[in-house]
N, C-alpha and C positions, 0 to 999 in steps of 0.2 A: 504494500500500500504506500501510495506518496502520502508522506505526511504534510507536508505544507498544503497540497491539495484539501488534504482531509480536515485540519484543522482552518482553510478559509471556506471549506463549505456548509463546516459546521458556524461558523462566526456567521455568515451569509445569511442562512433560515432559520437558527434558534432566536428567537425572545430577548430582546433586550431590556434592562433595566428602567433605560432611559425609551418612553415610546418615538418619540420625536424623530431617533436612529435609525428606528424601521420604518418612518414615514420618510426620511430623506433617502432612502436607500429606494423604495418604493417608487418615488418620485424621480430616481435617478433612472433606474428600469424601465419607466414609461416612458421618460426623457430619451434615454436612447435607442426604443423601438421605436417611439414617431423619427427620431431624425435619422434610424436607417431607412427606416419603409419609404419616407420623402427622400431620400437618394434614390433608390430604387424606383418610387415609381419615376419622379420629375426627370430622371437620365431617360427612361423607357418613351416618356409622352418626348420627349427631346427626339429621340433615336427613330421615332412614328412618324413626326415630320420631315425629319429628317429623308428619310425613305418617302416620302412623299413627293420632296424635292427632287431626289433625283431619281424618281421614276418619268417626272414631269419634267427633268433638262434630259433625261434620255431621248424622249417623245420629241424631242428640238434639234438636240444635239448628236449629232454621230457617235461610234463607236471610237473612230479615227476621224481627223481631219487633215489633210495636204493643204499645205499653205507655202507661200514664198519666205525662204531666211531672208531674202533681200527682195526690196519695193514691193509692190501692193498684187500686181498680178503677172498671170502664166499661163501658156497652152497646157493644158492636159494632156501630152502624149509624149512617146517613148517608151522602152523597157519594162520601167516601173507599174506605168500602168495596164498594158498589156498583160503583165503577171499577175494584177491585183484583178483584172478582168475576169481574168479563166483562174484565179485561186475556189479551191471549191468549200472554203470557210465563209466567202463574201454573200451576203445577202443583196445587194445591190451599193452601187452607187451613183452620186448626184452632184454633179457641177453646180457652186453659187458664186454670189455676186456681192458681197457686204460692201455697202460705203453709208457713212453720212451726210443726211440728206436735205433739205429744207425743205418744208410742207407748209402748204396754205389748204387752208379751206373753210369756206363760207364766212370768212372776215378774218379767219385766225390764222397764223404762224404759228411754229415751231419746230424743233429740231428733231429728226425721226433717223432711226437705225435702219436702211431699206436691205431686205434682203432677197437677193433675186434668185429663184431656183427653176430649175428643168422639170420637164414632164417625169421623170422618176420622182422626184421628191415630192410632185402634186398628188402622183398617183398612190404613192405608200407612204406618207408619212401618219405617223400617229396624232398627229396637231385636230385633228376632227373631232379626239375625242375631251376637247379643250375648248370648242366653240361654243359661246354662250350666247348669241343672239345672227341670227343670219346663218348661213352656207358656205363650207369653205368650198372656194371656186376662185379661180386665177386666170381663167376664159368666159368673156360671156360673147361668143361668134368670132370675129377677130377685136374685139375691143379688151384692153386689160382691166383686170380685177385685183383687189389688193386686200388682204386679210391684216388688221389690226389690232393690237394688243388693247386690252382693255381700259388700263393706265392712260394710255397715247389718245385712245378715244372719247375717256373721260374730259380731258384735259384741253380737247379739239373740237370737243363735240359731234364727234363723229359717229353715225347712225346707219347702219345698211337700209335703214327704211327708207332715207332720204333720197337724193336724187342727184342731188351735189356730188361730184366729185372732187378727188385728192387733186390738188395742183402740186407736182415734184417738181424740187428745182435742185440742178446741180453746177456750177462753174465747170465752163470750157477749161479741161484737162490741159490744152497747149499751154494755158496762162496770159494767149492774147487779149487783152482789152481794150475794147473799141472806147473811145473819149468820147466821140460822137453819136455812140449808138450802144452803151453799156448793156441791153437786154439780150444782144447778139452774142454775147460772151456768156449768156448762162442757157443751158438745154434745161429744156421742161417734157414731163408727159404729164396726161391725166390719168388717171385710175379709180373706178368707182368701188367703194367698198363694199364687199360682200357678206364681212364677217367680222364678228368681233370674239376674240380668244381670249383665254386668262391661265396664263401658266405659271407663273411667278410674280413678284411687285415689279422685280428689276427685269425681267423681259417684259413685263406687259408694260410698261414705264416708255418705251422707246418705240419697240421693232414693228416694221410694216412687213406684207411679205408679198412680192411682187415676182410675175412671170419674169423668167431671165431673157425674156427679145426685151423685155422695157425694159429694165435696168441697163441692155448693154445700148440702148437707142439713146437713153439718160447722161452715162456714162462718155459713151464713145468707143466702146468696147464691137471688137469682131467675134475671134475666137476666143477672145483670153477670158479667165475667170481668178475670182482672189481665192475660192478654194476645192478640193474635192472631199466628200463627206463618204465616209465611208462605212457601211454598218453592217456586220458581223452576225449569223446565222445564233438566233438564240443557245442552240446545243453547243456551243464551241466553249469548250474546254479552257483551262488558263494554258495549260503546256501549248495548246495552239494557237491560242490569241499570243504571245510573246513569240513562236515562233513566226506569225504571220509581221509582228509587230515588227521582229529583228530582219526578216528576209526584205521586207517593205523600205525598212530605211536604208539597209544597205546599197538596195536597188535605186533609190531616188538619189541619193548622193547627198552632195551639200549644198545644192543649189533651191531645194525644197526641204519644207520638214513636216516631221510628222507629230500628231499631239493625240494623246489619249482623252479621255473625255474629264479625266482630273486635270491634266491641262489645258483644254480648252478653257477652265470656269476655276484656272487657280486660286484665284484672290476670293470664289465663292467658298469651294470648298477648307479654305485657309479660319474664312470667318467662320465658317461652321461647327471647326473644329477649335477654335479660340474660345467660344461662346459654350458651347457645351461644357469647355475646361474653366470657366471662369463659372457657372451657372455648380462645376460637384464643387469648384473652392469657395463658394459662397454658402453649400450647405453644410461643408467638411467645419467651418468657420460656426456656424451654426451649433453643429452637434458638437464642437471645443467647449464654446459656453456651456450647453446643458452639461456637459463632462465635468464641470465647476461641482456638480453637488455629491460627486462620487468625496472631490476630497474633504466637503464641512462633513458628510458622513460618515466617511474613514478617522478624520479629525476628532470627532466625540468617540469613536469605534474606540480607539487607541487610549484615549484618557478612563472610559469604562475600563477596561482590559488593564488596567493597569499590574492588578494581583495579580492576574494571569500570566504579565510576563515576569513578574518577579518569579514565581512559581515554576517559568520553563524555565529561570534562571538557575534557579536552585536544583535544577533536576539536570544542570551538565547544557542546555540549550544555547548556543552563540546567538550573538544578538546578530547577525546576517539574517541564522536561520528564523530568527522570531521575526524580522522584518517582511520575509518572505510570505511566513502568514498571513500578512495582512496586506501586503502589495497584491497578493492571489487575488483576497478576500474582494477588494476593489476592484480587481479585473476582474471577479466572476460576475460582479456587478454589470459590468458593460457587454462582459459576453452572453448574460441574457439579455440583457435589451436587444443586443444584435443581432440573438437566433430569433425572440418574438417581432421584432423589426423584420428580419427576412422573412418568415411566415409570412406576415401580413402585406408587406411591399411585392412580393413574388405572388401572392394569392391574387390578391388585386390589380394588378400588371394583368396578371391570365386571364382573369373575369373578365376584365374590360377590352382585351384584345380576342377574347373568343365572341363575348356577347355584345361589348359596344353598350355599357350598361348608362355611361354618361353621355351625354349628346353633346354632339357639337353646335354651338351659337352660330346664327347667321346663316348664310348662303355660301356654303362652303363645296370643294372636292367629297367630302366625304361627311356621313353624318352623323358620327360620335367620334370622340376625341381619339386617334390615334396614337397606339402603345406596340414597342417591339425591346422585349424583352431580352437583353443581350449579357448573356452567362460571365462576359468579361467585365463590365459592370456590375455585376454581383463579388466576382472576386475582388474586382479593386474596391466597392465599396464596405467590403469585410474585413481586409485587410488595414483598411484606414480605420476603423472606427476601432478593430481590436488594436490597432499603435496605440490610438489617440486615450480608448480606456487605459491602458498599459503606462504609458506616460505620464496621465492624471495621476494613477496610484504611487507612482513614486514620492510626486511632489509631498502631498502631508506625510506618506513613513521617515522623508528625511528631515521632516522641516521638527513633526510633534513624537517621532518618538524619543523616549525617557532615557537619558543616561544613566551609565552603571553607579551609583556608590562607591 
């Protein structure tokens, strides 16, 4: 039998003298069930949207993107893509056209992300299942159509019902400017909106999305495009996505490059993971204070006990080992709270990701608050709060226990 074990489990559930002892120890144990279960769950509701996210920049964003290392555009051909054509991992691919754009319409200005794509990226992309009012459609006969972020539309007042169309404007690419005739130096199209999307604040905030003949009529563009988007047959494996990854760039050289969908949306995914990290050290900070009541209860624990250690004293006991006692005793403290904490954080994480028992507010993607449970989040949230118990307990054994005579 571990005796230190033994003597802080008995200190732990026997009856104190003083009742007050068993109500701060009580209160210590509920203190730190609530503030593991609220790790547990607020990481899970965090990790729900999370996945939300980018299921919804998947729906946008390619698997791969080819883009230029140097200046803004490029033909698409050669080696490279010939091999990316007939690879039999590719689900397809789609030339676009990204520039910033000036937008008028029906009295108002502003600045719009225009993105122009090919008849593949009209015909498969997932962006349909993202349309909140209108049709996505980027043809209507030979006339263009232009689908708009929800943000962009709000802010332009922009309405598929309406009749009004987008007035684009972009500056003659040579950088000639006419003194006498300033209007001959910017190309314009129209395009009437078909649709309005809502995938995110910061894409719907900007991006229009227009046939690639407009864009390169806009532009000045023949052949060229600023990227090729390339997306990856759901079943494909990681050993094959990295092989497809590593054969692809070898092939392009250094004149193009290539970006996975974490770099495509760096500085998103950067914030994403900043924010989660600051949201467990705002609770980590949290559950430090409630860990405050383990030591005024360890604190009285030790001045009660006082006969007790004289007694292990006289029986041959070192005062290391009598310290032990009760650093346990303190930590057995926090590791109930952390096993009824995990019970209850893990219980409620699964209820509400199986049954969706909280709703979600407003007009949202989904209709009760999204939870995903991730086992690595359970560890590190177990590990911290058993330090953080572990820690506490030292402070009052060094500060109040009693010297020898």
């Amino acid at each position: 039998m571990n005796l230190p074990f033994f003597i802080a489990g008995r200190y732990l559930f026997a009856r104190k003298s003083h009742n007050v002892i068993n109500i701060i120890s009580a209160i210590s144990v509920i203190g730190m069930a609530i503030g593991t279960a609220a790790l547990i769950i607020f990481l899970s509701v965090y990790n729900g949207f999370d996945v939300i996210i980018r299921k919804s920049l998947s729906d946008l964003d390619p698997d791969y993107l080819v883009s230029p290392a140097r200046g803004k555009a490029f033909i698409p051909e050669g080696e490279a893509f010939d091999w990316a054509y007939e690879c039999p991992y590719v689900l397809n691919m789609s030339a676009v056209i990204q520039e910033n754009v000036f937008v008028s319409y029906d009295g108002r200005q502003g600045v719009a992300k225009a993105k122009g794509v090919d008849a593949v990226f009209e015909e498969e992309s997932g962006i349909r299942d993202y349309v909140r009012i209108g049709e996505f459609l980027l043809h209507n006969g030979s006339l263009p159509m232009t689908a708009v972020g929800s943000g962009f539309a709000y802010k332009m007042g922009i309405s598929p019902n309406f009749v009004a169309p987008l007035e684009i404007w972009f500056p003659d690419r040579t950088g000639n400017i006419s003194l006498t005739n300033p209007t001959a130096s910017v190309h314009s199209i129209k395009a009437r909106p078909s649709c309005v999307f809502s995938i995110n604040s910061d894409v719907d905030a900007s991006l229009i999305i227009l046939p690639m003949e407009a864009m390169r009529t806009l532009l000045g563009y023949t052949d060229e495009v600023t990227g090729v988007e390339i997306r990856l047959k759901p079943d494909c494996t990681r050993r094959e996505r990295k092989e497809f990854e590593s054969t692809l760039t070898q092939l392009l050289g250094d004149g193009l490059r290539l970006s996975d969908r974490i770099h495509q949306n760096e500085s998103l995914y950067k914030m994403m993971k900043y924010e989660k990290a600051s949201l467990f050290l705002i609770l980590v900070f949290i559950i430090i204070i409630i860990a405050f009541n383990i030591f005024g209860s360890l604190s009285m624990l030790i001045i009660e006990k006082q006969e007790d250690i004289g007694t292990f004293r006289s029986m041959g006991a070192s005062d290391t080992l009598i310290r032990r006692f009760f650093v346990l005793e303190g930590w057995l403290i926090s590791l109930l709270g952390l096993a009824i904490g995990l019970v209850l954080g893990i219980g409620l994480t699964l209820l509400q990701q199986k049954f969706g028992l909280i709703p979600m507010p407003g007009n949202y993607l989904v209709s009760s608050y999204p939870v995903q449970l991730r086992w690595s989040d359970v560890l590190v949230t177990s590990l911290s709060v058993a330090v953080i118990g572990y820690l506490i307990a030292l402070i009052p054994v060094s500060t109040s226990f009693p010297r020898r005579r």
